[in-house]
mmCIF file of the C-alpha atoms, coordinates in Angstrom:
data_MODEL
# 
_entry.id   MODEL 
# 
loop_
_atom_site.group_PDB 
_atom_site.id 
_atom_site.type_symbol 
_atom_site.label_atom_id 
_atom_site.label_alt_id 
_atom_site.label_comp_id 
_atom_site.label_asym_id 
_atom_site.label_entity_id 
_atom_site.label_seq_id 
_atom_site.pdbx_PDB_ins_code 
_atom_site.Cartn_x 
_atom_site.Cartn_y 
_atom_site.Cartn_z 
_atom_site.occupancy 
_atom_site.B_iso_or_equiv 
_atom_site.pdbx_formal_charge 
_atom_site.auth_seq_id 
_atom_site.auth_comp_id 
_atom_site.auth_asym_id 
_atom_site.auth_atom_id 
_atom_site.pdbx_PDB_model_num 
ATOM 1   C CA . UNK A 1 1   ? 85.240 -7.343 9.634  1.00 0.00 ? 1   UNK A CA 1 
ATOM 2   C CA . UNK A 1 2   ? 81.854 -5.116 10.047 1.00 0.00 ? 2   UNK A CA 1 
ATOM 3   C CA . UNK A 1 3   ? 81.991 -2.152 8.109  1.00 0.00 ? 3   UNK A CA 1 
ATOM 4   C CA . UNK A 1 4   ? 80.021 0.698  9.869  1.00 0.00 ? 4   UNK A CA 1 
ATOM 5   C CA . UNK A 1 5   ? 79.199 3.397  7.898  1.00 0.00 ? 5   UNK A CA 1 
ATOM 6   C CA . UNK A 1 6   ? 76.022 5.344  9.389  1.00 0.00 ? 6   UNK A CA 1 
ATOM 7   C CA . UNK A 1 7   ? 75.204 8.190  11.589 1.00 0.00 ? 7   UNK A CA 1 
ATOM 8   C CA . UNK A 1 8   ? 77.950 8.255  13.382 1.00 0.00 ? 8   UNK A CA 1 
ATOM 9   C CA . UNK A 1 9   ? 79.560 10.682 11.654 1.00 0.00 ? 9   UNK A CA 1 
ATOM 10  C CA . UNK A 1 10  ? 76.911 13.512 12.012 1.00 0.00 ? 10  UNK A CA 1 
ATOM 11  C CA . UNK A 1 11  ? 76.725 12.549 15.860 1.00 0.00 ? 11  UNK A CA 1 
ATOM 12  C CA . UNK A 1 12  ? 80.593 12.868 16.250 1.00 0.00 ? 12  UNK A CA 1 
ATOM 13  C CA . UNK A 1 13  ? 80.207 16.102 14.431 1.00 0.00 ? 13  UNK A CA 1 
ATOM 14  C CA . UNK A 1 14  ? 77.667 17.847 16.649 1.00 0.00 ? 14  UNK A CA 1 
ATOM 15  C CA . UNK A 1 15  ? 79.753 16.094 19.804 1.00 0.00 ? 15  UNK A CA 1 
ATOM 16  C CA . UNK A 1 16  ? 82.867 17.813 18.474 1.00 0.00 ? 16  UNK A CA 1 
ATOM 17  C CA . UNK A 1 17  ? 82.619 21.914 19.531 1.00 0.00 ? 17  UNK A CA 1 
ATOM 18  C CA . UNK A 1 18  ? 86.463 22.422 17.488 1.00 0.00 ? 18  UNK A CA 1 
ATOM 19  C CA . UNK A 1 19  ? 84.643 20.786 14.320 1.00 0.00 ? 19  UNK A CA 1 
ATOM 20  C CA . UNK A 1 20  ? 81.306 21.811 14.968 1.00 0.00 ? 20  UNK A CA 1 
ATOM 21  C CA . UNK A 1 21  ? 81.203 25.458 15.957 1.00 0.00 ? 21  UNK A CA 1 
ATOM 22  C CA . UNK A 1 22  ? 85.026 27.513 16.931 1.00 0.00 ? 22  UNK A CA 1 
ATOM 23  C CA . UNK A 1 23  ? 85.291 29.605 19.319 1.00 0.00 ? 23  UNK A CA 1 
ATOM 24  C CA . UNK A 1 24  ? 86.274 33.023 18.077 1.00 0.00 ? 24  UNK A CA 1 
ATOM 25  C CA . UNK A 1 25  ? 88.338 35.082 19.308 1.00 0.00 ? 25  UNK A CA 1 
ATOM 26  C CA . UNK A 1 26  ? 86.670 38.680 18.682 1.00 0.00 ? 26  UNK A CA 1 
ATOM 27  C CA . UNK A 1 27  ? 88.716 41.691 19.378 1.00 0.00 ? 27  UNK A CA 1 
ATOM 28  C CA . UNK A 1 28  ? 87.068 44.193 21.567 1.00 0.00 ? 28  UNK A CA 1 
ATOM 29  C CA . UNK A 1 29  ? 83.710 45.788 20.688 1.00 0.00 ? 29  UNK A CA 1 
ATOM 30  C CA . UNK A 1 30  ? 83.459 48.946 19.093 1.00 0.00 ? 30  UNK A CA 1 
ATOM 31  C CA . UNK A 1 31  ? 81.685 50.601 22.076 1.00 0.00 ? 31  UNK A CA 1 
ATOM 32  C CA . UNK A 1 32  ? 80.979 49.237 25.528 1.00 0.00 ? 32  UNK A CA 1 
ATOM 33  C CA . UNK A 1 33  ? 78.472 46.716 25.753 1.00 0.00 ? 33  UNK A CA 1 
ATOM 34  C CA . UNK A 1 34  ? 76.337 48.088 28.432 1.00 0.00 ? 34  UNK A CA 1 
ATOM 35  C CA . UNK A 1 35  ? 73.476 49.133 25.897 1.00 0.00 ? 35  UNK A CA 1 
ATOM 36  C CA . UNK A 1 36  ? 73.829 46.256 24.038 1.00 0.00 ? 36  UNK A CA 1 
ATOM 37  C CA . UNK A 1 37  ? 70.282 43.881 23.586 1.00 0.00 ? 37  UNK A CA 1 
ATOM 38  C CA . UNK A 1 38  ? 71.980 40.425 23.430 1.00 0.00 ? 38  UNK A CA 1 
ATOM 39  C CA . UNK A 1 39  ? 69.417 37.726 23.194 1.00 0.00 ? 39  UNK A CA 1 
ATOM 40  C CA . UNK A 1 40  ? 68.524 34.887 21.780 1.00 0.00 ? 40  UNK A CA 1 
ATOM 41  C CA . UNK A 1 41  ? 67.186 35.191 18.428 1.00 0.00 ? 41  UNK A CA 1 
ATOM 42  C CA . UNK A 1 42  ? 68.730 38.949 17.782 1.00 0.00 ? 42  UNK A CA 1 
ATOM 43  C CA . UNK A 1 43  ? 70.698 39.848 14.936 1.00 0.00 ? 43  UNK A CA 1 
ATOM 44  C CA . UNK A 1 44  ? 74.334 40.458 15.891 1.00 0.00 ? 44  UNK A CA 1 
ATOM 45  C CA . UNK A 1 45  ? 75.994 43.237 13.094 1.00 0.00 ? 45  UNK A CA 1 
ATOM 46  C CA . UNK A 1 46  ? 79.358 44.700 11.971 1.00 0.00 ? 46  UNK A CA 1 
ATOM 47  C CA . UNK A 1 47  ? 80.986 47.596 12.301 1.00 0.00 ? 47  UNK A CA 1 
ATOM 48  C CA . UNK A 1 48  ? 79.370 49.044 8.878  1.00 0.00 ? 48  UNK A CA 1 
ATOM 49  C CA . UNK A 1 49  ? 75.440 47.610 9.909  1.00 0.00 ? 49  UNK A CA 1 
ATOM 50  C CA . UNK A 1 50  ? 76.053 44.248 7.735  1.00 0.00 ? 50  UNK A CA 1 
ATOM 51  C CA . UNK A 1 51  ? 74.221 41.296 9.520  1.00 0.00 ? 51  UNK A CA 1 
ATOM 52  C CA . UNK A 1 52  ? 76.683 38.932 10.511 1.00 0.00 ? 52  UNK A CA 1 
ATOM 53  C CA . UNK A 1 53  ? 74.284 36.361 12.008 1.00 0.00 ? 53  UNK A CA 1 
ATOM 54  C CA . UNK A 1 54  ? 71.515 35.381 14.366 1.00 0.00 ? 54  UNK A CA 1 
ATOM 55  C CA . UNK A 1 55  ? 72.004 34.766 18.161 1.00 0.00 ? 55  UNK A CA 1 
ATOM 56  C CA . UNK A 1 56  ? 70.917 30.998 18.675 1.00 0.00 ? 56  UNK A CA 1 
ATOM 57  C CA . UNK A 1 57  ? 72.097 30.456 22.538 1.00 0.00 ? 57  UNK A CA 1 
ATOM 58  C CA . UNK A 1 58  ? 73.571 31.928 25.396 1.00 0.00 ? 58  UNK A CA 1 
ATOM 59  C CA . UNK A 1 59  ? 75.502 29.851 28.542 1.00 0.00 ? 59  UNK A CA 1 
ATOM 60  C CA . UNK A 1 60  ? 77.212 31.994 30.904 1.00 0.00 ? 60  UNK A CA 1 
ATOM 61  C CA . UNK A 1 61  ? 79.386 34.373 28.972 1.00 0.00 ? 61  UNK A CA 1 
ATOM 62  C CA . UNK A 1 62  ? 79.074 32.490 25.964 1.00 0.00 ? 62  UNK A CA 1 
ATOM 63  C CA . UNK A 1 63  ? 77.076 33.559 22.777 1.00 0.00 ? 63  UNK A CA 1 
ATOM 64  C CA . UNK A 1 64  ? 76.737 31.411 19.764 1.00 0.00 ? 64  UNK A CA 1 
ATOM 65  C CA . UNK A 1 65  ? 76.332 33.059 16.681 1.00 0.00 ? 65  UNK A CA 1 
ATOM 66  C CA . UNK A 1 66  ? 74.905 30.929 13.497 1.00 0.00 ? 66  UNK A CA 1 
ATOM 67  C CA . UNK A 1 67  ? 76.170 33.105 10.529 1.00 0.00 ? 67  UNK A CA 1 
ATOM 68  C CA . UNK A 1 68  ? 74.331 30.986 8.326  1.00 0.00 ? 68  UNK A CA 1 
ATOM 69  C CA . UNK A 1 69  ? 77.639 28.966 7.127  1.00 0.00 ? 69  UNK A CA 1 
ATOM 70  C CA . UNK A 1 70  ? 78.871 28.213 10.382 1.00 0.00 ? 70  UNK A CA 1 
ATOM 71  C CA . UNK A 1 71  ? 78.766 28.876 14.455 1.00 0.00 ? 71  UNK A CA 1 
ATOM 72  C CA . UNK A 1 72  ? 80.720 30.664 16.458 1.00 0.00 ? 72  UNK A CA 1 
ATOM 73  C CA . UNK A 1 73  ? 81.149 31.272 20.536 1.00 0.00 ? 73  UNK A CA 1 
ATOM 74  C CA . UNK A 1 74  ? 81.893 34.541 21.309 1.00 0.00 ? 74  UNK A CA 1 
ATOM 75  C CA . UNK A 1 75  ? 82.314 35.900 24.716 1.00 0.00 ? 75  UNK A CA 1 
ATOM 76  C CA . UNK A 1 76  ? 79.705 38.383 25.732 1.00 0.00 ? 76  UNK A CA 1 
ATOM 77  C CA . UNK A 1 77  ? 82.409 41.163 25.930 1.00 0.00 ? 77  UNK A CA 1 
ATOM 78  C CA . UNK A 1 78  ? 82.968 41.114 22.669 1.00 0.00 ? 78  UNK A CA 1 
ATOM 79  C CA . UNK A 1 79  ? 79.259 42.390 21.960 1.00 0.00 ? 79  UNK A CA 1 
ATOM 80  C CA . UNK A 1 80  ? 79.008 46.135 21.716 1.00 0.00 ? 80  UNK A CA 1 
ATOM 81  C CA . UNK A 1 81  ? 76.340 48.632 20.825 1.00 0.00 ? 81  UNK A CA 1 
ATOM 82  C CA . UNK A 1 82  ? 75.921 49.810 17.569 1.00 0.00 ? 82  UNK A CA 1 
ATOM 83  C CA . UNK A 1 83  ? 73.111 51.741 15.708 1.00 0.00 ? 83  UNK A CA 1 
ATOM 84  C CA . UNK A 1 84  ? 71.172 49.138 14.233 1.00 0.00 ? 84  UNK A CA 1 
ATOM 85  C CA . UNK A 1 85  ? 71.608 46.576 17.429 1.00 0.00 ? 85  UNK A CA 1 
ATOM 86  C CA . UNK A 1 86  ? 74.546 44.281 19.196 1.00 0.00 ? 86  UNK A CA 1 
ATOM 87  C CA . UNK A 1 87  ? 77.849 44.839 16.988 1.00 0.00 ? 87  UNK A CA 1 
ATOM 88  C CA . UNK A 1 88  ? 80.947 43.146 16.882 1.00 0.00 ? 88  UNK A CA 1 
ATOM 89  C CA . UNK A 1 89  ? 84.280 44.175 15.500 1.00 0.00 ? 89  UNK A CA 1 
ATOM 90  C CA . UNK A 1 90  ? 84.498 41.537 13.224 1.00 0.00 ? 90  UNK A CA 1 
ATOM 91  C CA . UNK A 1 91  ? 82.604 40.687 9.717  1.00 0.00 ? 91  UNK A CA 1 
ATOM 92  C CA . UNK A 1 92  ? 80.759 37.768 8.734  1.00 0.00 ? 92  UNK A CA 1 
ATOM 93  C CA . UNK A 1 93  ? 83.196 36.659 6.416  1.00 0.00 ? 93  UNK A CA 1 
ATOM 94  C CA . UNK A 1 94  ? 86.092 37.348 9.080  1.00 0.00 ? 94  UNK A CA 1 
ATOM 95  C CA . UNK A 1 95  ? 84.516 35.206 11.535 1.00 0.00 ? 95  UNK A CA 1 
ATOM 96  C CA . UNK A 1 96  ? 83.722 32.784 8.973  1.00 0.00 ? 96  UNK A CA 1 
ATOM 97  C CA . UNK A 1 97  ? 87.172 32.606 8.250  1.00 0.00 ? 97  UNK A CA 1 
ATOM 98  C CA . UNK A 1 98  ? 88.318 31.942 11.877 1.00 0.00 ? 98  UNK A CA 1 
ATOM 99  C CA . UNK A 1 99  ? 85.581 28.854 11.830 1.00 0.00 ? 99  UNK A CA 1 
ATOM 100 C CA . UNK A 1 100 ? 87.337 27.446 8.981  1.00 0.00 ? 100 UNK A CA 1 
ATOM 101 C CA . UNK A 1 101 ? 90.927 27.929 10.154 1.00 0.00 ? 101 UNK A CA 1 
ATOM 102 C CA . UNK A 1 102 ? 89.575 26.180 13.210 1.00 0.00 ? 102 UNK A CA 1 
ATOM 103 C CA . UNK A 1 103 ? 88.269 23.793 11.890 1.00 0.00 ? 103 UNK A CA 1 
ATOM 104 C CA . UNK A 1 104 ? 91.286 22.792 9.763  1.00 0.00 ? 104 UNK A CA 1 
ATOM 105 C CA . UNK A 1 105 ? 93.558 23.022 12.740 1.00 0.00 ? 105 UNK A CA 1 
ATOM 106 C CA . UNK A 1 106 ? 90.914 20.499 14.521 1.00 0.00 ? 106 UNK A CA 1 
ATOM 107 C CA . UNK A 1 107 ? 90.910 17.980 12.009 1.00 0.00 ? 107 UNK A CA 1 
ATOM 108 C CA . UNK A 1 108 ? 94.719 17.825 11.852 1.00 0.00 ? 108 UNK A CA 1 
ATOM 109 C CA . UNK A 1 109 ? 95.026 17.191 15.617 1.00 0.00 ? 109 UNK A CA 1 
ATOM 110 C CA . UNK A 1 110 ? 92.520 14.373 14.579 1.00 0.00 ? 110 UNK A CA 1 
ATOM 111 C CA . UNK A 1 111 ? 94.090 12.993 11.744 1.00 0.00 ? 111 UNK A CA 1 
ATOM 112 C CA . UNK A 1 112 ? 97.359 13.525 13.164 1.00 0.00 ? 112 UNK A CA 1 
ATOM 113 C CA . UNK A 1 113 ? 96.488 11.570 16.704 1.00 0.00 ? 113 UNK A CA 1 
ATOM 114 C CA . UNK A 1 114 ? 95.374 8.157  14.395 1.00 0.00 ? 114 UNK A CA 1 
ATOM 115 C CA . UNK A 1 115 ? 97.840 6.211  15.001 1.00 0.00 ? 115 UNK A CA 1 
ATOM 116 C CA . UNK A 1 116 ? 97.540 2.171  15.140 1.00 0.00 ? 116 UNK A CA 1 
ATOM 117 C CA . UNK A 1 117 ? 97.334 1.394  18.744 1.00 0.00 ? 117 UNK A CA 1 
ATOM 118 C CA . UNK A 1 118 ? 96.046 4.716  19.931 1.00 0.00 ? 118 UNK A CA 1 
ATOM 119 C CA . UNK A 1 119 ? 93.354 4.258  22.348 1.00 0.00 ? 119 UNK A CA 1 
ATOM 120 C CA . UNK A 1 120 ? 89.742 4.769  21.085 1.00 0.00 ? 120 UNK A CA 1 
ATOM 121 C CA . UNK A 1 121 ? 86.939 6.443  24.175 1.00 0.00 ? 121 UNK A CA 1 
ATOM 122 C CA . UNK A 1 122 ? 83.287 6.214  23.974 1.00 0.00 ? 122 UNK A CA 1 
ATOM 123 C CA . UNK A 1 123 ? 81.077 8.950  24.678 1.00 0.00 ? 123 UNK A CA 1 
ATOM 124 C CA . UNK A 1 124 ? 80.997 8.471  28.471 1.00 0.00 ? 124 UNK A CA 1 
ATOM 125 C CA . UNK A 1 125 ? 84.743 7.860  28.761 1.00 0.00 ? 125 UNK A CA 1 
ATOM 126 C CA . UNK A 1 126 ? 84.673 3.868  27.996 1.00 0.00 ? 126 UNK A CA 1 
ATOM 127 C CA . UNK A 1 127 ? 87.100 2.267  26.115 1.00 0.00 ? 127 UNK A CA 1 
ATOM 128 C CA . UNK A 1 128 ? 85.859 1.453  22.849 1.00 0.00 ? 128 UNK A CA 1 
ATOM 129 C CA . UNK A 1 129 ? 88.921 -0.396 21.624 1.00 0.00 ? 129 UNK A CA 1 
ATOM 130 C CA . UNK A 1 130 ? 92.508 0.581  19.398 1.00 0.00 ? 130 UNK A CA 1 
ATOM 131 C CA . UNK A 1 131 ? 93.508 1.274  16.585 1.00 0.00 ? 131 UNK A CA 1 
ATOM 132 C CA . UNK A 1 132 ? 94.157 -1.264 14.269 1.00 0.00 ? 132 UNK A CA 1 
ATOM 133 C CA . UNK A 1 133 ? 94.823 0.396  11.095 1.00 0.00 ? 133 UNK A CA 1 
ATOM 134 C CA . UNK A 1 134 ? 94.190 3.440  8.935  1.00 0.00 ? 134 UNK A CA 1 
ATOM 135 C CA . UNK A 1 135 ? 92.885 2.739  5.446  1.00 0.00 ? 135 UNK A CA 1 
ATOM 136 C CA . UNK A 1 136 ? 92.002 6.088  3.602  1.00 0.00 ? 136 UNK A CA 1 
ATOM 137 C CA . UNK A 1 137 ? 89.088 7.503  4.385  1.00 0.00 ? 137 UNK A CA 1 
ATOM 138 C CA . UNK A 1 138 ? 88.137 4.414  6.807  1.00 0.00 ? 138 UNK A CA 1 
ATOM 139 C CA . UNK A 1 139 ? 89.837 3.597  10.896 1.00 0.00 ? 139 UNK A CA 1 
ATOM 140 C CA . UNK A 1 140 ? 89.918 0.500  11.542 1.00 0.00 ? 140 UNK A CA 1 
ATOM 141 C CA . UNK A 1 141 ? 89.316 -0.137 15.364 1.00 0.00 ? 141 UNK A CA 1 
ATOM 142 C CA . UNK A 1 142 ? 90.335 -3.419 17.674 1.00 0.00 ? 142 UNK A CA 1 
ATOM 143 C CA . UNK A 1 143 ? 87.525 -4.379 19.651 1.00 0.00 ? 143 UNK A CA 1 
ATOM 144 C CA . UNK A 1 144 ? 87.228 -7.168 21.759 1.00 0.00 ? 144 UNK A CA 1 
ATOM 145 C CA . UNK A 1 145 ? 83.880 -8.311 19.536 1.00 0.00 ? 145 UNK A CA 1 
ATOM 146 C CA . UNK A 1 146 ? 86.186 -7.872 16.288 1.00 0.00 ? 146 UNK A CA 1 
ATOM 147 C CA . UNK A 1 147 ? 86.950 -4.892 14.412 1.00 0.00 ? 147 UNK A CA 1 
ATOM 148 C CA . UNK A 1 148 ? 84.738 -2.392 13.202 1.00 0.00 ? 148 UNK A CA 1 
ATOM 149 C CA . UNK A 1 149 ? 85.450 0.228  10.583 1.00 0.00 ? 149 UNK A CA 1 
ATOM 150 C CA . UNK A 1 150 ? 84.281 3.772  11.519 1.00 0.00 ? 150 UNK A CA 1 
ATOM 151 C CA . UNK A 1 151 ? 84.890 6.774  9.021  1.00 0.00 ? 151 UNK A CA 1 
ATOM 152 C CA . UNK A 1 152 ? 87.240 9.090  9.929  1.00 0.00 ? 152 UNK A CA 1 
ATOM 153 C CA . UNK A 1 153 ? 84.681 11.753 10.341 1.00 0.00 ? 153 UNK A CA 1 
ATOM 154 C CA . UNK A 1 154 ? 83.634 9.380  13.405 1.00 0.00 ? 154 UNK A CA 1 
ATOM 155 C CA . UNK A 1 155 ? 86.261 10.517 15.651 1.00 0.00 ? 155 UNK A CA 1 
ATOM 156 C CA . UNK A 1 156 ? 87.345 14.156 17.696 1.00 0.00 ? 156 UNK A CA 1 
ATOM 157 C CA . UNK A 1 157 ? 89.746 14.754 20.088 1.00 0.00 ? 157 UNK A CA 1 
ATOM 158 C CA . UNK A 1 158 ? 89.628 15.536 23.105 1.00 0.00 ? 158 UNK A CA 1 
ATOM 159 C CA . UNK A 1 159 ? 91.516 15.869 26.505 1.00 0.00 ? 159 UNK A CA 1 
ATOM 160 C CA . UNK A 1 160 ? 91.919 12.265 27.016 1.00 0.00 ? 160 UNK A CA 1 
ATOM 161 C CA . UNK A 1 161 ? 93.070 11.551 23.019 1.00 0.00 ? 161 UNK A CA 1 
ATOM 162 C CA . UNK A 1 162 ? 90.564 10.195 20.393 1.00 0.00 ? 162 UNK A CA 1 
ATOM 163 C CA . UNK A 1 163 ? 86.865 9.509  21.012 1.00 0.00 ? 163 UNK A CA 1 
ATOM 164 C CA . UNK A 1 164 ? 83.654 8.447  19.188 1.00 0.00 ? 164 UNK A CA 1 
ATOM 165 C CA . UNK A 1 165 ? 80.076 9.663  20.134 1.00 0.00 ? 165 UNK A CA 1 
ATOM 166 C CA . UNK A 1 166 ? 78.655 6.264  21.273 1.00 0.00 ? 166 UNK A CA 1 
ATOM 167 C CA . UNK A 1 167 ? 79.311 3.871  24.152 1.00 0.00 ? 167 UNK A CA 1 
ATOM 168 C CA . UNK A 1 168 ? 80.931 0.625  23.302 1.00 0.00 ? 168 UNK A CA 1 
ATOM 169 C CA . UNK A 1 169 ? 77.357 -0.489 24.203 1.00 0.00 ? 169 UNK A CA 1 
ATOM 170 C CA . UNK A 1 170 ? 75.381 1.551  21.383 1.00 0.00 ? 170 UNK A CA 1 
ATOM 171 C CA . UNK A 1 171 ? 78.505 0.858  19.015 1.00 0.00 ? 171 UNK A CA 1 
ATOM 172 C CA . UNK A 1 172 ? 77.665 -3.037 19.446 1.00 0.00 ? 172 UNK A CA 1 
ATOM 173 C CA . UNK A 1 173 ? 74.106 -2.670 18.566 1.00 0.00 ? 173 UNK A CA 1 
ATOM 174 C CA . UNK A 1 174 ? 74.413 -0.421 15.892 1.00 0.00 ? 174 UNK A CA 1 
ATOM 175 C CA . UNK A 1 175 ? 77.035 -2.866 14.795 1.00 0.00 ? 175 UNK A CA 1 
ATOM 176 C CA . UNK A 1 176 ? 74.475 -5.575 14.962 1.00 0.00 ? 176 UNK A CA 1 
ATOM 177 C CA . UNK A 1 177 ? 71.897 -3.769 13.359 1.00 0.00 ? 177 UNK A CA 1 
ATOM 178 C CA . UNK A 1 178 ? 74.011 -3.013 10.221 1.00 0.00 ? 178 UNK A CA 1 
ATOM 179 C CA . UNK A 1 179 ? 75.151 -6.457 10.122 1.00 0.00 ? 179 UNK A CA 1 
ATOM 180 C CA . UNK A 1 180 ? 71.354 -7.717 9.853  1.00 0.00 ? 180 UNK A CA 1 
ATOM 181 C CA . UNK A 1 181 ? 70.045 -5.022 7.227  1.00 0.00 ? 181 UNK A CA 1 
# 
């Protein structure tokens, strides 16, 4: 069996919004958020002035918010004006709260949707194999090529059940290129 241990982990991560960055949901600002200056690199503060973090992207009515421990989406509505700039009704440590609840809740739908024979996808929707087995900290997966074991951390969920961040292509030559180093 080929034991596969590298990046994928940090790629599944960053491929994985619920584990990566939660989507908060932020009561209503303080004030309306006509006045507000919402962009890209601008501080985004509390109802008392503390700095709860730095705005590091905007899609739509989507702003990201890196509060140095984690990031959260927040819809632009939820952006007020306050005296010092953009405010939110929420602290730092609330929303870094939320993140983590999140991000429990995420990795329990994971953990909980591991299941030998459950059907593994591939980044573009491929089928990457099954599962095999579950040992700790490691999932095994059936593949056609034999089995490979991916960490846990490998996987998210998503709409059509459990998926890695590589095609079953770039899974068989990272495979390979483990197996030769």
């Amino acid at each position: 069996m080929k034991v596969f241990h590298f990046l994928v982990a940090a790629a599944a991560v960053a491929s994985v919004p619920a584990l990566a960055q939660a989507q908060t949901a932020a009561p209503a600002a303080p004030t309306a958020n006509a006045g507000a200056s919402v962009a890209v690199g601008g501080t985004i503060f509390d109802p008392q002035g503390g700095e709860v973090g730095k705005i590091v992207s905007m899609t739509g009515d989507a702003v990201v918010v890196d509060t140095g421990a984690n990031k959260a989406t927040l819809p632009k509505s939820a952006i007020g004006s306050g005296p010092k700039g953009p405010i939110i009704a929420m602290t730092k440590a609330q929303i870094d709260e939320q993140v983590a609840a999140a991000n429990q809740k995420a990795a329990a739908a994971v953990e909980a949707a591991m299941v030998t024979g459950a059907p593994v996808k591939g980044k573009a929707g491929g089928s990457i194999g099954t599962i095999k087995e579950v040992k700790g900290d490691q999932v095994i997966v059936a593949r056609a090529a034999g089995p490979v074991a991916l960490p846990k951390t490998a996987f998210g969920l998503g709409a059509d059940g459990l998926f890695i961040s590589m095609t079953a292509a770039e899974l068989d030559a990272a495979t390979k290129a483990a197996a030769s180093s």
